[in-house]
PDB file of N, CA, C and O in Angstrom, chain B, residues numbered from 101:
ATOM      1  N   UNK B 101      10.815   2.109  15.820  1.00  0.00           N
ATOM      2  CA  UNK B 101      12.030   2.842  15.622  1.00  0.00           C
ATOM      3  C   UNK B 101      11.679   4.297  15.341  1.00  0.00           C
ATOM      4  O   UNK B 101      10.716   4.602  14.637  1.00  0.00           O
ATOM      5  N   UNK B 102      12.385   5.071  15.839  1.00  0.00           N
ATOM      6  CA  UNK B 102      12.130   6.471  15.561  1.00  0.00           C
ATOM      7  C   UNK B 102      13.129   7.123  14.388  1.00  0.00           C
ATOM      8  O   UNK B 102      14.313   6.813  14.259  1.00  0.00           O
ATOM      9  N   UNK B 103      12.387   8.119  13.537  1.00  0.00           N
ATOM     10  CA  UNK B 103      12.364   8.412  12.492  1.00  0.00           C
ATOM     11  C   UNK B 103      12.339  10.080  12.259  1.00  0.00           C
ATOM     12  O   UNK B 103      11.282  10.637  12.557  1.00  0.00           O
ATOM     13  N   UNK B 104      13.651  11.069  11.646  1.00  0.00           N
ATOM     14  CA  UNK B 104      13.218  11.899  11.616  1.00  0.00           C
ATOM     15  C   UNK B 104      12.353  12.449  10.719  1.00  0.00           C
ATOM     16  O   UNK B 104      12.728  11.749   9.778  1.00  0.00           O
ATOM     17  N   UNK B 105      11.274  13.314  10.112  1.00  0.00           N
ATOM     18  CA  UNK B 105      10.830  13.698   9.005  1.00  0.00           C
ATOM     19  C   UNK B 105      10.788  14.948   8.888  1.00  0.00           C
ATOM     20  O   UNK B 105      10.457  15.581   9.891  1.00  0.00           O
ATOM     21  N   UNK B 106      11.015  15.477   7.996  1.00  0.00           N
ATOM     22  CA  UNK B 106      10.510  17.166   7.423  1.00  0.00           C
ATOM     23  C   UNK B 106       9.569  17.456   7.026  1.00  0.00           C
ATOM     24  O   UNK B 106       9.319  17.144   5.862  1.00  0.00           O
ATOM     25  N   UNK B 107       8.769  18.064   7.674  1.00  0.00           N
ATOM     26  CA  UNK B 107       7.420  19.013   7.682  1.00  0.00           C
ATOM     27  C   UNK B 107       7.524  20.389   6.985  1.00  0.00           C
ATOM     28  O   UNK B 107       7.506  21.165   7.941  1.00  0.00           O
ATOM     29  N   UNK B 108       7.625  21.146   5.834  1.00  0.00           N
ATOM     30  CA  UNK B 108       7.509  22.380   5.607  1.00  0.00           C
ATOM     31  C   UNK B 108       9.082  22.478   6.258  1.00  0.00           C
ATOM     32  O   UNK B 108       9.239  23.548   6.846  1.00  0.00           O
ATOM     33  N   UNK B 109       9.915  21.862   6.273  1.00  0.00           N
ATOM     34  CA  UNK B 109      11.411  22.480   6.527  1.00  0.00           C
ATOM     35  C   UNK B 109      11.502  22.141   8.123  1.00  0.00           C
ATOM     36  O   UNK B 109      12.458  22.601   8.748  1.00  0.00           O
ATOM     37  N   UNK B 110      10.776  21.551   8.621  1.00  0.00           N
ATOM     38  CA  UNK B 110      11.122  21.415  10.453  1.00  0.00           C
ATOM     39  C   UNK B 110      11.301  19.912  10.672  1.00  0.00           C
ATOM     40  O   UNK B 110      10.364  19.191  10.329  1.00  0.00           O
ATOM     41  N   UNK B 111      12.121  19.494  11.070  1.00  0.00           N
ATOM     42  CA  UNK B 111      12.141  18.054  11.621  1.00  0.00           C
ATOM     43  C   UNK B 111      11.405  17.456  12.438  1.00  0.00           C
ATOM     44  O   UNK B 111      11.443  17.875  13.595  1.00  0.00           O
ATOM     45  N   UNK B 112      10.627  16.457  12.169  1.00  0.00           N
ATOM     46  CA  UNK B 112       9.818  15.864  13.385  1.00  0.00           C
ATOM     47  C   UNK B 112       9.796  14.688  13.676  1.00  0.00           C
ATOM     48  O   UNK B 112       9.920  14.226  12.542  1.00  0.00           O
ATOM     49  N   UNK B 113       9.722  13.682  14.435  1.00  0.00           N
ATOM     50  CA  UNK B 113      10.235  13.141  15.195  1.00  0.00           C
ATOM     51  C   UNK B 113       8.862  11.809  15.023  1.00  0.00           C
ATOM     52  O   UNK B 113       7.999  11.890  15.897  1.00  0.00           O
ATOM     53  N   UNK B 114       8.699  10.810  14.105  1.00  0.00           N
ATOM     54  CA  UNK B 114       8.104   9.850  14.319  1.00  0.00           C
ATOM     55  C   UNK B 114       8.409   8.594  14.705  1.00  0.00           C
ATOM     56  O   UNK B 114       9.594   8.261  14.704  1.00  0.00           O
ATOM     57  N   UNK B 115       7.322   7.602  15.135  1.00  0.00           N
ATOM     58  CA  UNK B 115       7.805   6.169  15.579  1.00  0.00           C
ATOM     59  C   UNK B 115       7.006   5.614  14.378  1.00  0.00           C
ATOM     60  O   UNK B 115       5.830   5.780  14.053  1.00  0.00           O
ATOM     61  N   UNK B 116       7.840   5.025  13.914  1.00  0.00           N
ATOM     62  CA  UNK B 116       7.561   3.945  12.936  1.00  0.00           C
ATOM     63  C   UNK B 116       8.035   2.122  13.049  1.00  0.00           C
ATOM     64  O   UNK B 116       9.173   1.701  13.261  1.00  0.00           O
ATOM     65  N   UNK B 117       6.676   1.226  12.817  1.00  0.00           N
ATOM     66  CA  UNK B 117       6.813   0.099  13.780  1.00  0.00           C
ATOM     67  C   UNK B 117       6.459  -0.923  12.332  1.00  0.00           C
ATOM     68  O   UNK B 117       5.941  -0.384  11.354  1.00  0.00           O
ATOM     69  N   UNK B 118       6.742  -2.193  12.317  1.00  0.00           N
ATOM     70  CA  UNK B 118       5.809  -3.204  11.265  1.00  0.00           C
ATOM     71  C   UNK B 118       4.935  -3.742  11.996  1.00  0.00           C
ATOM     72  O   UNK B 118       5.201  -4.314  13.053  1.00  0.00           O
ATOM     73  N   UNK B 119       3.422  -3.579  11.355  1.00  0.00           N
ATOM     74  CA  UNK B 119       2.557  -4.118  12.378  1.00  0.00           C
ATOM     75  C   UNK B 119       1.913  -5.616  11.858  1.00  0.00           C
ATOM     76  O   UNK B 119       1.151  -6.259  12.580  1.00  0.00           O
ATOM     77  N   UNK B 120       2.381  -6.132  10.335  1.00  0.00           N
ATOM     78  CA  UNK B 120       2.500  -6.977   9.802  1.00  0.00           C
ATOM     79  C   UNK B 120       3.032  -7.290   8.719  1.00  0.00           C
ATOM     80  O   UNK B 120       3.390  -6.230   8.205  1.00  0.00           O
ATOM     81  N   UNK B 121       3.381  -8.408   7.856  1.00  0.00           N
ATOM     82  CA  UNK B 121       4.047  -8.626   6.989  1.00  0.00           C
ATOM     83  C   UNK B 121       4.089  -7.379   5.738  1.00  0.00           C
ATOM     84  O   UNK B 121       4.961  -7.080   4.922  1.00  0.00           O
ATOM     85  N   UNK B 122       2.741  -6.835   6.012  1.00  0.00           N
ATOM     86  CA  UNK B 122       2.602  -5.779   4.519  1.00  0.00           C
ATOM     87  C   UNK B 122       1.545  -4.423   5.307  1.00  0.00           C
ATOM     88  O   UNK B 122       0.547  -3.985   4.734  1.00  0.00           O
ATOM     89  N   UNK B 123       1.992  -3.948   6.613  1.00  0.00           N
ATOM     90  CA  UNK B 123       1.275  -3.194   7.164  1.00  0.00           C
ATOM     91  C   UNK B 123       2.367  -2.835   8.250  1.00  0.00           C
ATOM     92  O   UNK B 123       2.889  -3.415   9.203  1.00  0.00           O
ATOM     93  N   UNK B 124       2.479  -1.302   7.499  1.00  0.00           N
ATOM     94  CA  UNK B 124       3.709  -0.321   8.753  1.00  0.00           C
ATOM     95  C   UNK B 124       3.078   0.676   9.479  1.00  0.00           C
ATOM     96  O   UNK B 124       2.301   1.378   8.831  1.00  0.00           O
ATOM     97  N   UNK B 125       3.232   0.953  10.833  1.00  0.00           N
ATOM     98  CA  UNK B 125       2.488   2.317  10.904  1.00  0.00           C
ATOM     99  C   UNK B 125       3.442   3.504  11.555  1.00  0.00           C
ATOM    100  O   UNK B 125       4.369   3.177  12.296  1.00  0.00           O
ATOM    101  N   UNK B 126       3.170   4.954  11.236  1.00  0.00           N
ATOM    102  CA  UNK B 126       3.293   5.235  11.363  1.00  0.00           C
ATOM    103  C   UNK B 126       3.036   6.411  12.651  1.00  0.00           C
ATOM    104  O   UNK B 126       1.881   6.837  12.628  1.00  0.00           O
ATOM    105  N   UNK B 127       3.656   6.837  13.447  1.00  0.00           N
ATOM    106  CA  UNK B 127       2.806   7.767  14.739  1.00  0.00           C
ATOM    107  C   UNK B 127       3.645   8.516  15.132  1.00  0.00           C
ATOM    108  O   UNK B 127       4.825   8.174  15.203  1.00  0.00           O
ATOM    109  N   UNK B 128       3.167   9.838  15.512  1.00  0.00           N
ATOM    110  CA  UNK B 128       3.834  11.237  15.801  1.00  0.00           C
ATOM    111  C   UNK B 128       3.026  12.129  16.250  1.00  0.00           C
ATOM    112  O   UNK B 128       1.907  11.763  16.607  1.00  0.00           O
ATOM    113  N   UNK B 129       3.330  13.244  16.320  1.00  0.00           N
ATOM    114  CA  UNK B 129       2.463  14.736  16.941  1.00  0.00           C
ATOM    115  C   UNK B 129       2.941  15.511  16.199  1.00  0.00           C
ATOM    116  O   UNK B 129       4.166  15.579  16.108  1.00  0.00           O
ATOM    117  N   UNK B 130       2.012  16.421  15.363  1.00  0.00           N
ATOM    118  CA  UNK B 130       2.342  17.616  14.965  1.00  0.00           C
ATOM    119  C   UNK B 130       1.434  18.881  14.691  1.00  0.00           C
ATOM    120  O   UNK B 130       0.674  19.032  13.734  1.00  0.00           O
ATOM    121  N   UNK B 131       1.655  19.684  15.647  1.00  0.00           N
ATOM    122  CA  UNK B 131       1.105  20.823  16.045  1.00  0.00           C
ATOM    123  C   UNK B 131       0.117  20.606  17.120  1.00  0.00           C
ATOM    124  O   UNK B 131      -0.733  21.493  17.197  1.00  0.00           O
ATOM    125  N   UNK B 132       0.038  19.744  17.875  1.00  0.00           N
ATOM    126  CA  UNK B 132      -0.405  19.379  19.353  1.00  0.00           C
ATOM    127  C   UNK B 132      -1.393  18.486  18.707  1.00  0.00           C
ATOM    128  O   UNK B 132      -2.488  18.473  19.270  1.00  0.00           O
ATOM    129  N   UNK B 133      -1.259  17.680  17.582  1.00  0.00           N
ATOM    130  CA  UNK B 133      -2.192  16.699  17.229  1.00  0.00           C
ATOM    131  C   UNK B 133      -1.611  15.406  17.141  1.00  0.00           C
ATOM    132  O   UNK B 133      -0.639  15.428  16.387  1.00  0.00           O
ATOM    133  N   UNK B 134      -1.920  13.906  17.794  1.00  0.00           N
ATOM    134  CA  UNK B 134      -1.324  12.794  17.185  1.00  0.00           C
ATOM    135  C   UNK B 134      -1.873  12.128  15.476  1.00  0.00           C
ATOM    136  O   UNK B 134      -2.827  11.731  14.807  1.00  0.00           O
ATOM    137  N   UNK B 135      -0.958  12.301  15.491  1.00  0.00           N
ATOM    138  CA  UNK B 135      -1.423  11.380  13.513  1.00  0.00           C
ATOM    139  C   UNK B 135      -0.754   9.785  13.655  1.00  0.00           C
ATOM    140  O   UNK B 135       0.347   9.434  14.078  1.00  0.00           O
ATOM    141  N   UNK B 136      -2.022   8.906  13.060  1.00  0.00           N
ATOM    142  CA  UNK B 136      -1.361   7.433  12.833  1.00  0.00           C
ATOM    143  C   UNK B 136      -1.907   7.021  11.741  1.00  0.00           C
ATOM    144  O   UNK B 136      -3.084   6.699  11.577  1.00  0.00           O
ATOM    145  N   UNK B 137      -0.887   7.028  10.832  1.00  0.00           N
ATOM    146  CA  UNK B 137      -1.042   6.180   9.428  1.00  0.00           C
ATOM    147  C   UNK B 137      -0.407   4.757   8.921  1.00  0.00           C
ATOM    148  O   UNK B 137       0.606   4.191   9.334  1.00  0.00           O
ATOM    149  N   UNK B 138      -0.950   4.520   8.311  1.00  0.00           N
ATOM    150  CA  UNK B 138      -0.599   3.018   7.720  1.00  0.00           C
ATOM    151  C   UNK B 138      -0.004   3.471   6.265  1.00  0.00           C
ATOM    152  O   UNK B 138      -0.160   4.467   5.558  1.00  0.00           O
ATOM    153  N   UNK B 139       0.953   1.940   6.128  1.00  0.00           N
ATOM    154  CA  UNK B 139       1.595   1.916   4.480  1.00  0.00           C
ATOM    155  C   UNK B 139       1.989   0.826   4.414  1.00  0.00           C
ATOM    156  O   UNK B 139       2.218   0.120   5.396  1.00  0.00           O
ATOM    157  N   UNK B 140       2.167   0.435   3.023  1.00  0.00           N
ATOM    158  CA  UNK B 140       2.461  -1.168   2.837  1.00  0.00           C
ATOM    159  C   UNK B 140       4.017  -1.047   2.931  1.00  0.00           C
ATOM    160  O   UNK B 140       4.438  -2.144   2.562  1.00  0.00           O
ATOM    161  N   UNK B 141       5.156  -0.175   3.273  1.00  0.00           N
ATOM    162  CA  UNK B 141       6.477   0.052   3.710  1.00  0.00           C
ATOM    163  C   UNK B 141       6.785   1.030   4.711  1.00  0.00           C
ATOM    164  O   UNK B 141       6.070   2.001   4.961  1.00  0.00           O
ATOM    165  N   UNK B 142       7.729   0.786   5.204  1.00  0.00           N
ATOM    166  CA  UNK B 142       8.237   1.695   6.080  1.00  0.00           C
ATOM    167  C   UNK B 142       8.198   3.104   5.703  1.00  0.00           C
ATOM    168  O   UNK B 142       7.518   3.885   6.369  1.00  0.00           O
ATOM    169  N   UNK B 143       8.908   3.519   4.634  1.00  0.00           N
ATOM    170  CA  UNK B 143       9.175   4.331   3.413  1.00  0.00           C
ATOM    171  C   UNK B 143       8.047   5.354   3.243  1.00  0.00           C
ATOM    172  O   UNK B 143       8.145   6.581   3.285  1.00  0.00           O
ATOM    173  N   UNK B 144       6.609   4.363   2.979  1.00  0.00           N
ATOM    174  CA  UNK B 144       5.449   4.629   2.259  1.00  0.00           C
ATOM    175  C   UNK B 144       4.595   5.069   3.280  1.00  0.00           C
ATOM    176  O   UNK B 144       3.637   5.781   2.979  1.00  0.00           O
ATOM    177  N   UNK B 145       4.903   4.593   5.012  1.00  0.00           N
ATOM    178  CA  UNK B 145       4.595   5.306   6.174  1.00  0.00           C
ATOM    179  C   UNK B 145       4.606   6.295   6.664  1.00  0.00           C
ATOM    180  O   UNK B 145       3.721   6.997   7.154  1.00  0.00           O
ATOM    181  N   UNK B 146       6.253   6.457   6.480  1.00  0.00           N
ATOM    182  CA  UNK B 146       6.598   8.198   6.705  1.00  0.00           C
ATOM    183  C   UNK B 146       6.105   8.793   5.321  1.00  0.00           C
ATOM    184  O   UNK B 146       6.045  10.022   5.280  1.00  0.00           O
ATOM    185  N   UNK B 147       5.807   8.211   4.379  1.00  0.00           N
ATOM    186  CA  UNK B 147       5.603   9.720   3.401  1.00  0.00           C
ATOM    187  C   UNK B 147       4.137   9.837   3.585  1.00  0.00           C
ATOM    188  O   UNK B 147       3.684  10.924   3.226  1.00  0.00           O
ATOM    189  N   UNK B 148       3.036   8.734   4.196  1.00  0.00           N
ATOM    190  CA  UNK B 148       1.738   9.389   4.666  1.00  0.00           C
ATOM    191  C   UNK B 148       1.912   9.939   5.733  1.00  0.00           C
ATOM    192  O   UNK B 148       0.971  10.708   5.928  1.00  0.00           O
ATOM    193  N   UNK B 149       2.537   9.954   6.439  1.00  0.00           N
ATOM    194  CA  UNK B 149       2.292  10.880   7.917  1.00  0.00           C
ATOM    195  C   UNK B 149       2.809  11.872   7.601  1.00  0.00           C
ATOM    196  O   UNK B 149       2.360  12.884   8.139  1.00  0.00           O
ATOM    197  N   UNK B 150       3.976  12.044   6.596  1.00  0.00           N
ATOM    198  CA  UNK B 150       4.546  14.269   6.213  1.00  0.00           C
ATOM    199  C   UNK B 150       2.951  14.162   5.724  1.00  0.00           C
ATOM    200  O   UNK B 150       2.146  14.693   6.489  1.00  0.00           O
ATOM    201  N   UNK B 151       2.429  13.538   4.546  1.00  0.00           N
ATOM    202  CA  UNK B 151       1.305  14.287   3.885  1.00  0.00           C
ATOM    203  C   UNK B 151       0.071  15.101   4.443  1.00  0.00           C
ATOM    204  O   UNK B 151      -0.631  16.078   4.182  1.00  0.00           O
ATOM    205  N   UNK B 152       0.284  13.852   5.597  1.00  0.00           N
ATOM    206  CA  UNK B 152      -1.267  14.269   6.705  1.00  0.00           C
ATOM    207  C   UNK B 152      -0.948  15.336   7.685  1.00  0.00           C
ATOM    208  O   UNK B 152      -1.780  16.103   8.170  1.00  0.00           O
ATOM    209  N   UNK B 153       0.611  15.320   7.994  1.00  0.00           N
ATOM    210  CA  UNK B 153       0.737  16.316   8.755  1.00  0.00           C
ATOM    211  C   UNK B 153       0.878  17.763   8.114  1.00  0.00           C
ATOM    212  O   UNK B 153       0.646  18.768   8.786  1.00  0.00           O
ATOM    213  N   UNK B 154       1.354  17.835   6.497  1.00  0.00           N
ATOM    214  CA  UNK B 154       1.148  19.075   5.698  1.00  0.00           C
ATOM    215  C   UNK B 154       0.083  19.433   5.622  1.00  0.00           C
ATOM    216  O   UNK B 154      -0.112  20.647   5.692  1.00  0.00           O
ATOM    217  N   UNK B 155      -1.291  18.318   5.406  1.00  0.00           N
ATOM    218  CA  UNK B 155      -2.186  19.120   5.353  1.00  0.00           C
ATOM    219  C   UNK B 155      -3.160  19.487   5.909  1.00  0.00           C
ATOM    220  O   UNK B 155      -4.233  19.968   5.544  1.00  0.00           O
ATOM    221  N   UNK B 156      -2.365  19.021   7.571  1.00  0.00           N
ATOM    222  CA  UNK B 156      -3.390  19.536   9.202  1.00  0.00           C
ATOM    223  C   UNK B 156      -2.417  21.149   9.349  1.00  0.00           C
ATOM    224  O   UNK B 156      -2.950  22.176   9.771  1.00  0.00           O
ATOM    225  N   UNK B 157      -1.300  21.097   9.017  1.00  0.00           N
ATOM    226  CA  UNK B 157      -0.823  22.501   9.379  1.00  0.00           C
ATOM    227  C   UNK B 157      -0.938  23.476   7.997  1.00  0.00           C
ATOM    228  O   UNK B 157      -0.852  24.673   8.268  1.00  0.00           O
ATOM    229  N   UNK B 158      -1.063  23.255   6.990  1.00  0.00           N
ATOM    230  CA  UNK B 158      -1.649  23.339   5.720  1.00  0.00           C
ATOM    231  C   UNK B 158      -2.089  25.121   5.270  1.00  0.00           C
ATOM    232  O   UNK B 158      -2.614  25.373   4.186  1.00  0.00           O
TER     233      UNK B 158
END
């Protein structure tokens, strides 16, 4: 399912999937880079992928 998130104030545009009972991931592009993170929630997915993507554009 796609997901918007805020980066530093810009919306971006992730897919967020369950890849098992207690494992979500997260995947997107930001700033011509793909980022894929894991979280034990949906929730906890998107807030590692803003983190990783704050601190590749950083």
């Amino acid at each position: 399912m796609e997901q918007k998130v805020n980066v530093w104030d810009r919306p971006q545009t992730v897919e967020v999937y369950q890849k098992s009972k207690t494992v979500w991931i997260a995947v997107g592009d930001y700033m011509g880079q793909r980022i894929e993170v894991k979280g034990s929630s949906r929730t906890s997915a998107l807030a590692h992928w803003r983190e990783a993507a704050r601190y590749k554009g950083g």
